[in-house]
C-alpha positions in Angstrom: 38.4 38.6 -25.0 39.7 37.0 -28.2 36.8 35.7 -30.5 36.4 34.4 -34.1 33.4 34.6 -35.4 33.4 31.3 -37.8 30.2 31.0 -40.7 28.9 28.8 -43.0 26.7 30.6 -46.1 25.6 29.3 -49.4 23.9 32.5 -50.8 26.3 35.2 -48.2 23.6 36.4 -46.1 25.7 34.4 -43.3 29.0 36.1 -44.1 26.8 39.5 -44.4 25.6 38.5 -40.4 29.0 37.4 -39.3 30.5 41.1 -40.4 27.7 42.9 -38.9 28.5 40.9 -35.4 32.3 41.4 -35.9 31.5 45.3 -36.1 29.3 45.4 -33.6 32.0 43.8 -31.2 35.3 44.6 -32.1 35.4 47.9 -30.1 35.6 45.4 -27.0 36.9 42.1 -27.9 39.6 41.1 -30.3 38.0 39.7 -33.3 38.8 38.0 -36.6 36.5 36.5 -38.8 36.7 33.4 -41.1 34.7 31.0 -43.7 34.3 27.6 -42.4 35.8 26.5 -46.0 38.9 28.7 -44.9 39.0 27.0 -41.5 40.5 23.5 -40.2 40.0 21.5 -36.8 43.6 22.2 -36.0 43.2 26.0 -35.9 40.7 25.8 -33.1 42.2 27.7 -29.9 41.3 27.3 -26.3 42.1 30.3 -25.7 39.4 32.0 -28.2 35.7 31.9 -28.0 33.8 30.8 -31.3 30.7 32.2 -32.2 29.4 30.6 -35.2 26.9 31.8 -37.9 25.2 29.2 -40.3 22.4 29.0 -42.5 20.6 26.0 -43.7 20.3 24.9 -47.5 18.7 22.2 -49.8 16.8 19.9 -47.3 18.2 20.7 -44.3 22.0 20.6 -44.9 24.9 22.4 -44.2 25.5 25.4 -46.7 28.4 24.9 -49.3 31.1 26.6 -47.5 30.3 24.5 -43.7 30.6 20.8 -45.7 34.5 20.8 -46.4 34.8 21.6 -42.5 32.3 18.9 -41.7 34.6 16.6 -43.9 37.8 17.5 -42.4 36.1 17.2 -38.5 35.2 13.6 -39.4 38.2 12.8 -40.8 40.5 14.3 -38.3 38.4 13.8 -35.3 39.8 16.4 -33.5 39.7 16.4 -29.4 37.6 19.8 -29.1 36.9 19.5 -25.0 38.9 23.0 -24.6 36.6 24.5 -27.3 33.3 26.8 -25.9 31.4 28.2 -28.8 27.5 29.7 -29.7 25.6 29.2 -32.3 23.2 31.8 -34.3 21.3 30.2 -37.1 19.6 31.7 -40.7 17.0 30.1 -41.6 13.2 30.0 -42.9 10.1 28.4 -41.5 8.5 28.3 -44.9 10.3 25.1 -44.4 8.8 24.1 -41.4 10.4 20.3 -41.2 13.9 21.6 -41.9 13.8 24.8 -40.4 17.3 26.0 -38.6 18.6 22.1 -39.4 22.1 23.2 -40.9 23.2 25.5 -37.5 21.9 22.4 -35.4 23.8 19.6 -37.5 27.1 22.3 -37.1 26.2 22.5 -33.4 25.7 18.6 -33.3 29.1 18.6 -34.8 31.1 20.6 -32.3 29.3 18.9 -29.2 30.3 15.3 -31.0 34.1 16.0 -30.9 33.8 18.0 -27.4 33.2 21.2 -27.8 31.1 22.7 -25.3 27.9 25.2 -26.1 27.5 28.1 -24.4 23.7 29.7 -24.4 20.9 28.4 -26.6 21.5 28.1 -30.7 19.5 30.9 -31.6 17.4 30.5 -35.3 16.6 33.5 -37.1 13.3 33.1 -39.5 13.6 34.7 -43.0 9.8 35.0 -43.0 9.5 36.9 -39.5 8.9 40.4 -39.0 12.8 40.4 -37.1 16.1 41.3 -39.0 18.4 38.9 -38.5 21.0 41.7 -36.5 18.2 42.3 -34.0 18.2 39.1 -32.5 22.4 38.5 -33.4 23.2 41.4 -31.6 21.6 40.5 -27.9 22.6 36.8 -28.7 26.3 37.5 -29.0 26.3 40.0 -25.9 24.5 37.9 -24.3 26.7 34.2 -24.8 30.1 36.5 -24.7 29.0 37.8 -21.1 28.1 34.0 -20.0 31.3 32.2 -20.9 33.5 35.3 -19.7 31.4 34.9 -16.7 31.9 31.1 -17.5 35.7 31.4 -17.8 36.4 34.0 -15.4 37.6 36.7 -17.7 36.7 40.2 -18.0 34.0 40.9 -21.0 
């Protein structure tokens, strides 16, 4: 299956999580891997399954390197109802009232312009006991099995 893993980091600990997934898959899928800063609407393929990787910074927002592709999916307004995609979020419950809020806005995002979601968005918490691979690594086995499943290819 052909995936891009997509991410969104301010501090890299996103980009760090996105490489670990992307070496943890790529004996089995074809992968490439790209910063949302380094991505536009119009590079989104329907035949490619999108997992994204975003953390959450300041008060809730979208990390540096997600805004300019927020900017460019509100200007553009692309038609994304060919688009499936999961979502794996870093964040920390220290902050309990914007906890996970940057991967949900991203989510929020796709879903606006017609993207469907495959799985749950799944939030790891800095201040658990978990590393953030330990619950990546079942998520993305898990969401690439469901929309092959999904899609009717072979996993």
């Amino acid at each position: 299956m052909k995936i891009t893993i997509l991410y969104g980091t301010e501090t890299g600990n996103a980009e760090m999580l996105a490489e670990d997934i992307q070496s943890e898959i790529e004996g089995d899928h074809e992968v490439e891997i790209s910063n949302l800063e380094d991505f536009a609407p119009a590079d989104f393929d329907a035949d490619c399954f999108y997992l994204l990787v975003c953390s959450t910074y300041g008060d809730g927002d979208l990390p540096a390197s997600a805004q300019p592709f927020a900017d460019a999916m509100a200007a553009e307004k692309p038609d994304l109802a060919a688009i499936h995609f999961a979502i794996f979020g870093l964040g920390d419950s220290e902050y309990d009232e914007t906890f996970n809020h940057g991967p949900k806005k991203l989510a929020e995002l796709m879903i606006a312009h017609g993207a469907h979601q495959v799985g749950e968005r799944v939030a790891h918490d800095a201040s658990g006991s978990d590393m953030a691979e330990d619950l990546a690594f079942p998520w993305a086995e898990t969401v690439i099995a469901e929309v092959s499943e999904k899609l009717g290819e072979a996993a």
